[in-house]
DSSP file (Angstrom, degrees, kcal/mol; ACC not computed):
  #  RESIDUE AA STRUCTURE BP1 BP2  ACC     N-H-->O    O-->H-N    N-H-->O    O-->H-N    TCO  KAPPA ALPHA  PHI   PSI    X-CA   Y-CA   Z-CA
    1    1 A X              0   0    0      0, 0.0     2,-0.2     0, 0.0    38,-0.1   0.000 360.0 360.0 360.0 126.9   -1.9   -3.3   14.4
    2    2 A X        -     0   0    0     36,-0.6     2,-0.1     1,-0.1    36,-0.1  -0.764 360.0 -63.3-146.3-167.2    2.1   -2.0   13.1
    3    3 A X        -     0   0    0     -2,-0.2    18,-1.0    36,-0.1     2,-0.3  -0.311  45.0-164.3 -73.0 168.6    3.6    0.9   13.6
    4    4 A X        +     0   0    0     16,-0.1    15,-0.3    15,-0.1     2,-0.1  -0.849  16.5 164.7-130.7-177.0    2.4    4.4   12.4
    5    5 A X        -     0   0    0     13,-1.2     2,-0.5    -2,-0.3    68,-0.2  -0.425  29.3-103.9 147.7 142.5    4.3    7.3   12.3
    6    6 A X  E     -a   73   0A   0     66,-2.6    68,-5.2    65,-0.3     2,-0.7  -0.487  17.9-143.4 -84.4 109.2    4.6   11.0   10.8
    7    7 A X  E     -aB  74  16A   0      9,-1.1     9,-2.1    -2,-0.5     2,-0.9  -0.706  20.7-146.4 -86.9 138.7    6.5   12.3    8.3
    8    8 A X  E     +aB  75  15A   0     66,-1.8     2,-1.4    -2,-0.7    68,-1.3  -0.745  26.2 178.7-139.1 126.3    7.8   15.7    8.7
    9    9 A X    >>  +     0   0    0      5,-1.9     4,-2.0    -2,-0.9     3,-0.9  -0.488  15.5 167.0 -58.2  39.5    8.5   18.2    6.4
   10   10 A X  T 34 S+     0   0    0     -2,-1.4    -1,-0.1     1,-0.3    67,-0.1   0.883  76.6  49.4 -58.1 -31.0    9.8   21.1    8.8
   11   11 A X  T 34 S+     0   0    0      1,-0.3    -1,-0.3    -3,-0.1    66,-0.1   0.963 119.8  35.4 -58.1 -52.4   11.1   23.3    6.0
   12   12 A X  T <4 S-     0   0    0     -3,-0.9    -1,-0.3     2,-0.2    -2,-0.2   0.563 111.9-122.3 -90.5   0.7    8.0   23.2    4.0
   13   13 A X  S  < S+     0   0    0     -4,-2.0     2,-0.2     1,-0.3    -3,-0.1   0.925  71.6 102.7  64.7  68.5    5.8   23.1    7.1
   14   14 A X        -     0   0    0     -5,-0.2    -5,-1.9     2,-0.0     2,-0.3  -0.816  44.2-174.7-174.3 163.4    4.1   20.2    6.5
   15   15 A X  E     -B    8   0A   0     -7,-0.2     2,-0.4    -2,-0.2    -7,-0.2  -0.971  14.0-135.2-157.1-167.5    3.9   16.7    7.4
   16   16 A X  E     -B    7   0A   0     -9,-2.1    -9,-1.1    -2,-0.3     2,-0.1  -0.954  18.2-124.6-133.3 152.0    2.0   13.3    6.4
   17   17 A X        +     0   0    0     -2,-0.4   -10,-0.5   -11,-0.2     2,-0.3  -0.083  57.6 135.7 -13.7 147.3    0.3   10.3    8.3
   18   18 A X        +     0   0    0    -12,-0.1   -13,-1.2    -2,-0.1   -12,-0.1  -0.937   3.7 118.0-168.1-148.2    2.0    7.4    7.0
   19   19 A X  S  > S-     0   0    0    -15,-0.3     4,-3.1    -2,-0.3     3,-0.5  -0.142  75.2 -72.6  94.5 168.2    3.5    4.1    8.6
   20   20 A X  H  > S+     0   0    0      1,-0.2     4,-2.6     2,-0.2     5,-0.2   0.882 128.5  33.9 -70.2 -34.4    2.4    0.2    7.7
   21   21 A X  H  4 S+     0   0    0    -18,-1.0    -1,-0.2     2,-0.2   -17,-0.1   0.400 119.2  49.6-121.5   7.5   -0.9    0.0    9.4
   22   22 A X  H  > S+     0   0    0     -3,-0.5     4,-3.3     3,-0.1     3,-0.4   0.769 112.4  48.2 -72.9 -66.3   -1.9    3.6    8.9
   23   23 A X  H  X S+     0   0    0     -4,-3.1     4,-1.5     1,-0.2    -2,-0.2   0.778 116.6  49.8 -31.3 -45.0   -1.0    3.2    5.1
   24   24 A X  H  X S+     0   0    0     -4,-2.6     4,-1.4     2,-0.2     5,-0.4   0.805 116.3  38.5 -69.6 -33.9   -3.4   -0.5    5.4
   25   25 A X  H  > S+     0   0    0     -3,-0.4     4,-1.7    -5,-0.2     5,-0.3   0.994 115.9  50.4 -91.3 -35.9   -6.4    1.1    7.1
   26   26 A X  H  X S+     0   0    0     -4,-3.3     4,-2.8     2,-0.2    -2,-0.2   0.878 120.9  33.3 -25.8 -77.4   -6.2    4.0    5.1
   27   27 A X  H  X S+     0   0    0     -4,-1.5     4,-0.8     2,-0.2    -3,-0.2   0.958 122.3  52.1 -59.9 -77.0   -5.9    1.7    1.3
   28   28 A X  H  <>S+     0   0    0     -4,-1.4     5,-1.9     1,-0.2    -2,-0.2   0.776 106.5  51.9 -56.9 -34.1   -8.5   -1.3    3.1
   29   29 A X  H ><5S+     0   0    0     -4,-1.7     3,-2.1    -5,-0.4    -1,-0.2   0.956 105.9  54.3 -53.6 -65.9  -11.1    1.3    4.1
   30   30 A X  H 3<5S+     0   0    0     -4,-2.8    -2,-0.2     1,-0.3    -1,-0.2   0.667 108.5  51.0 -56.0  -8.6  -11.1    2.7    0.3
   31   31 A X  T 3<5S-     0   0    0     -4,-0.8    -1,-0.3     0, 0.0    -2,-0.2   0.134 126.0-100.2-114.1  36.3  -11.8   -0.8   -0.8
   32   32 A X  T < 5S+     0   0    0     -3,-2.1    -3,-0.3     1,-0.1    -2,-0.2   0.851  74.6 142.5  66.8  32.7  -14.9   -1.4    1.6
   33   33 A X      < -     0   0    0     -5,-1.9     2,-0.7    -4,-0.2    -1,-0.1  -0.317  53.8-117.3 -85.6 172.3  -13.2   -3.2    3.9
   34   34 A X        +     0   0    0     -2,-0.1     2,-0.3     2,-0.0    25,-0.1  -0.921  39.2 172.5-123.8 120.8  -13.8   -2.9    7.7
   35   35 A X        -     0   0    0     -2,-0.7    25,-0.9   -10,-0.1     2,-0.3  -0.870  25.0-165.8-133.7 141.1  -10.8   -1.7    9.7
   36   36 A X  E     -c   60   0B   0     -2,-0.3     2,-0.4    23,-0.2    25,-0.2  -0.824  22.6-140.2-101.2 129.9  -10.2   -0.7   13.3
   37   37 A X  E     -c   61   0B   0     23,-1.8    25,-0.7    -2,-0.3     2,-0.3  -0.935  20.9-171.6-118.6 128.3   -6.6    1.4   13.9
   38   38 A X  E     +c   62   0B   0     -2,-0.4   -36,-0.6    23,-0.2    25,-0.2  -0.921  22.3 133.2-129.1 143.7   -5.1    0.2   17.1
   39   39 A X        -     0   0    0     23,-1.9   -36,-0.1    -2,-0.3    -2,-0.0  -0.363  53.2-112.3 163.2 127.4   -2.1    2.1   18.4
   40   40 A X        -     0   0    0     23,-0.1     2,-0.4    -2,-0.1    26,-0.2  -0.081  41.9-171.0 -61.2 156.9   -0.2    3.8   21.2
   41   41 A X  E     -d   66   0C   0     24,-3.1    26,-1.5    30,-0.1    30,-0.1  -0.994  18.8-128.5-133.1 149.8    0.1    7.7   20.9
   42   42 A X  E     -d   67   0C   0     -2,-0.4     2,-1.0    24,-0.2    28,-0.2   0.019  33.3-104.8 -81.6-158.4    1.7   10.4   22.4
   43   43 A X  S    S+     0   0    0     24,-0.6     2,-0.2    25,-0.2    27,-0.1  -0.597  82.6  93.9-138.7  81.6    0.2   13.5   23.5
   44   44 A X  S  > S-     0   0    0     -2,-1.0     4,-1.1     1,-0.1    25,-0.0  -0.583  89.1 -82.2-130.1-169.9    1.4   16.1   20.5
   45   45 A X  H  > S+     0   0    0     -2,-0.2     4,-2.0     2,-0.1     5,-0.3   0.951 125.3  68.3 -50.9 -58.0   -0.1   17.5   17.2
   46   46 A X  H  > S+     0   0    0      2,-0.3     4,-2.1     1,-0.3     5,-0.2   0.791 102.3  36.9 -79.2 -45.6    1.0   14.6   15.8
   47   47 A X  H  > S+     0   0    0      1,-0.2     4,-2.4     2,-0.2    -1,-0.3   0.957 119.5  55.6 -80.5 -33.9   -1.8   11.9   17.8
   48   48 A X  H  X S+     0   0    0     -4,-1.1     4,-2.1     2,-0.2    -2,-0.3   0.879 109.4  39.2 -66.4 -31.9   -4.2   14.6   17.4
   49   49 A X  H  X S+     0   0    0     -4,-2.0     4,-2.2     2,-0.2    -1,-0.2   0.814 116.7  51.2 -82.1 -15.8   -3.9   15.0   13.6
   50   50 A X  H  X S+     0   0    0     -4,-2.1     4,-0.9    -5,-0.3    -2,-0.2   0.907 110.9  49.4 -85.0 -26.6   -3.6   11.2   13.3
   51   51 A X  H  X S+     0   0    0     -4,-2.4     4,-1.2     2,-0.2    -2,-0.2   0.915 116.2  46.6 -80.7 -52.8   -7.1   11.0   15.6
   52   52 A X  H  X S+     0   0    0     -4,-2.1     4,-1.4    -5,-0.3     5,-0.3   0.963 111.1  48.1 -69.6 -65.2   -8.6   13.6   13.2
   53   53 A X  H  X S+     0   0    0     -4,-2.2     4,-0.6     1,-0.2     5,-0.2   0.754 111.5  48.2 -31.0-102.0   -7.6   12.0   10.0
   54   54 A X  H ><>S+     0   0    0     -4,-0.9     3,-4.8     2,-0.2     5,-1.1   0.656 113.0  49.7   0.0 -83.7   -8.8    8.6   11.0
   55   55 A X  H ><5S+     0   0    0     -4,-1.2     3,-3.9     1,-0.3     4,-0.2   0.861 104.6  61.9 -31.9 -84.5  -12.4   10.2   12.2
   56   56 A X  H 3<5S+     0   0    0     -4,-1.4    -1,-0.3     1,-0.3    -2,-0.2   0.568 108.5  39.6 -17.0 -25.2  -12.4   11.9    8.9
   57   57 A X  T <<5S-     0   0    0     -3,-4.8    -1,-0.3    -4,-0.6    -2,-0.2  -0.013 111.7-111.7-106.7  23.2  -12.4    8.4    7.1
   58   58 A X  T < 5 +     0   0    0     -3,-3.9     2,-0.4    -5,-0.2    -3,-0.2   0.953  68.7 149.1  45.1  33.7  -14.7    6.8    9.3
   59   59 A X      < -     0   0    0     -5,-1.1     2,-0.2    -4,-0.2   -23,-0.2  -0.879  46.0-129.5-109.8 137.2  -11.8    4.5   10.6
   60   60 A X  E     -c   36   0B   0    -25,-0.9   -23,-1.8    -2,-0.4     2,-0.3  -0.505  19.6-146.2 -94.0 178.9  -12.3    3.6   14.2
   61   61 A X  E     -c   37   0B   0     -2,-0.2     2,-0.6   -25,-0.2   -23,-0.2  -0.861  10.1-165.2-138.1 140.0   -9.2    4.3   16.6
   62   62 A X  E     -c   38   0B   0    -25,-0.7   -23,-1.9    -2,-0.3     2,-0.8  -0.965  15.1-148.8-137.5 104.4   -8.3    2.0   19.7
   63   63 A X        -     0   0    0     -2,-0.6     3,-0.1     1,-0.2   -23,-0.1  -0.860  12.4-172.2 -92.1 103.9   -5.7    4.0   21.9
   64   64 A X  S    S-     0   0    0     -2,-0.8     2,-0.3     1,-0.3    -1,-0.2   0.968  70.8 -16.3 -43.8 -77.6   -3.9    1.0   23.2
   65   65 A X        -     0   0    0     -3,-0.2   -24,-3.1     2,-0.0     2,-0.4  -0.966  59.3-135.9-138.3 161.5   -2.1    3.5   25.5
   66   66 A X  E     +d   41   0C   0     -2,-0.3     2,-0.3   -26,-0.2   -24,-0.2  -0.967  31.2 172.8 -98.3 126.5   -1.4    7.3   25.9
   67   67 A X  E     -d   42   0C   0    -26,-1.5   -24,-0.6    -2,-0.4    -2,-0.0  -0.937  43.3-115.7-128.8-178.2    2.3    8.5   26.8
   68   68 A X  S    S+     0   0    0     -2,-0.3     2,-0.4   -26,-0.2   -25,-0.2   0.847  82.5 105.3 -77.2 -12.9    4.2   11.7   27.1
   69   69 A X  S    S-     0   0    0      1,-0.1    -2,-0.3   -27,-0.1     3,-0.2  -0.657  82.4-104.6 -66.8 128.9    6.5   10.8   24.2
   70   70 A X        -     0   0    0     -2,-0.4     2,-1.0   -28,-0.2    -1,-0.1   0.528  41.5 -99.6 -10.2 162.2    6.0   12.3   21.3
   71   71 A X        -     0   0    0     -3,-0.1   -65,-0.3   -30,-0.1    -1,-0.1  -0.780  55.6 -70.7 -93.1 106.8    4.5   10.4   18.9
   72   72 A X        +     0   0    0     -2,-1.0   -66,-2.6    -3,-0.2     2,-0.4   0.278  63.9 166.6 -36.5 123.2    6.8    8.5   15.9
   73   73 A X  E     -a    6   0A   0    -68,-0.2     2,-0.4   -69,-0.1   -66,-0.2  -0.981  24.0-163.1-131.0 117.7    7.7   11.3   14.0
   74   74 A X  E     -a    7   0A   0    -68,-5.2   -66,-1.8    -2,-0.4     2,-0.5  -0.861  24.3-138.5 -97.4 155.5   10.9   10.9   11.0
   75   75 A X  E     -a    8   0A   0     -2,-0.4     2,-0.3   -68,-0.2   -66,-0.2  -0.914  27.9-165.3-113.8 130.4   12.0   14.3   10.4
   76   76 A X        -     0   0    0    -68,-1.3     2,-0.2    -2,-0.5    -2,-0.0  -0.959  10.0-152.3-124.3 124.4   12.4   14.4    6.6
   77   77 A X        -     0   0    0     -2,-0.3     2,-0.2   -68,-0.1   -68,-0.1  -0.608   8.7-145.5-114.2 136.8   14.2   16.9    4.1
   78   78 A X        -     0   0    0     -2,-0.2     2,-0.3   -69,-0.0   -67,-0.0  -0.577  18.4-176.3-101.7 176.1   13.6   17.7    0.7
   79   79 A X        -     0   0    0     -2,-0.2     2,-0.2     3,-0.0     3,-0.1  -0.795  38.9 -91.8-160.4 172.2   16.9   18.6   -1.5
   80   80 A X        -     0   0    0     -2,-0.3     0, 0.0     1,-0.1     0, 0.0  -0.579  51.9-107.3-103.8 141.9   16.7   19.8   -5.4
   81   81 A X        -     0   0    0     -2,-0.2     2,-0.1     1,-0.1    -1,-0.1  -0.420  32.1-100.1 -81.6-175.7   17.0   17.1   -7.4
   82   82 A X        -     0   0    0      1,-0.2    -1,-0.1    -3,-0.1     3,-0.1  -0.523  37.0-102.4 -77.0 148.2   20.1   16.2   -9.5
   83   83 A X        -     0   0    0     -2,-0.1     2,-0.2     1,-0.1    -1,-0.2  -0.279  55.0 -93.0 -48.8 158.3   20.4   17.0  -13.3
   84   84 A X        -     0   0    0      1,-0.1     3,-0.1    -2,-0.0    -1,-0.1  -0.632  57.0 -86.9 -88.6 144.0   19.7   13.1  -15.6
   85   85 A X        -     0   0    0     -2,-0.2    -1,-0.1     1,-0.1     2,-0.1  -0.254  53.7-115.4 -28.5 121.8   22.8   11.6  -16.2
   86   86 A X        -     0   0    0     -3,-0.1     2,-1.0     1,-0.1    -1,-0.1  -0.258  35.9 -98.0 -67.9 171.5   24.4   13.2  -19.7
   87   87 A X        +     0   0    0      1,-0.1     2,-0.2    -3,-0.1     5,-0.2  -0.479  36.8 179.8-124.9 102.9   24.8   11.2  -22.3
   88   88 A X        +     0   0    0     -2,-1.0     2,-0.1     3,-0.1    -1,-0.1   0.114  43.5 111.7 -62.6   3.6   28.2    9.5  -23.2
   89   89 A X        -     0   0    0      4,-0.4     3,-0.4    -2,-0.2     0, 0.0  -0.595  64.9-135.4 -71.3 166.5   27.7    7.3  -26.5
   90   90 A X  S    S+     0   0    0     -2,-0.1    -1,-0.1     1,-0.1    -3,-0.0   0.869 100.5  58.8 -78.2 -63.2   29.5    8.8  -29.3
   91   91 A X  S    S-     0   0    0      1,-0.1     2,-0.5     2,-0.1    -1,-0.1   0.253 111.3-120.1 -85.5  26.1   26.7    8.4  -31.7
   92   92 A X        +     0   0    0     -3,-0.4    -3,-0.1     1,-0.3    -1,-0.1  -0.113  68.1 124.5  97.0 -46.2   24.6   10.3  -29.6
   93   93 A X              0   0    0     -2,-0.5    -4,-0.4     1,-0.1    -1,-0.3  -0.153 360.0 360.0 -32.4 124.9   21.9    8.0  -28.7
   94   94 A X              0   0    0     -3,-0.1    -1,-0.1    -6,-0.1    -2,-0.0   0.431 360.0 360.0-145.7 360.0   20.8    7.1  -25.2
């Protein structure tokens, strides 16, 4: 039992599962392990996609508690990446 919590992607209209103890049953499940996901949720998209996902893996889900907050959500942004560094030796080489 950790945290979970959504990243989200508003611009591209998506967003991802993620957090320590999503990321662990997720990763321990794919190695045959036997995992139980314990964790409060709110009452959004966000607990519903994480209750689907989880079903989808066969991982079983333990709603500690339900509340009317939202559900751990980071809002995250993507940006263009920079140009690589040019390259300042004299003989050209980097």
């Amino acid at each position: 039992m950790a945290d979970n919590c959504i990243d989200v992607y508003y611009k591209l209209d998506r967003y991802y599962l993620t957090g320590n103890s999503i990321d662990f049953a997720l990763n321990y499940k794919d190695l045959g392990g036997d995992v139980t996901e314990m964790t409060i949720l709110g009452n959004d998209v966000f607990a519903d996609a994480l209750e689907e996902r989880l079903k989808e893996r066969e991982i079983p889900l333990r709603i500690l508690k339900r509340t009317d907050r939202p559900t751990a959500a980071a809002k995250t942004s993507v940006s263009t990446p920079s140009p690589p560094p040019t390259c300042r030796r004299k003989n050209g080489s980097c």
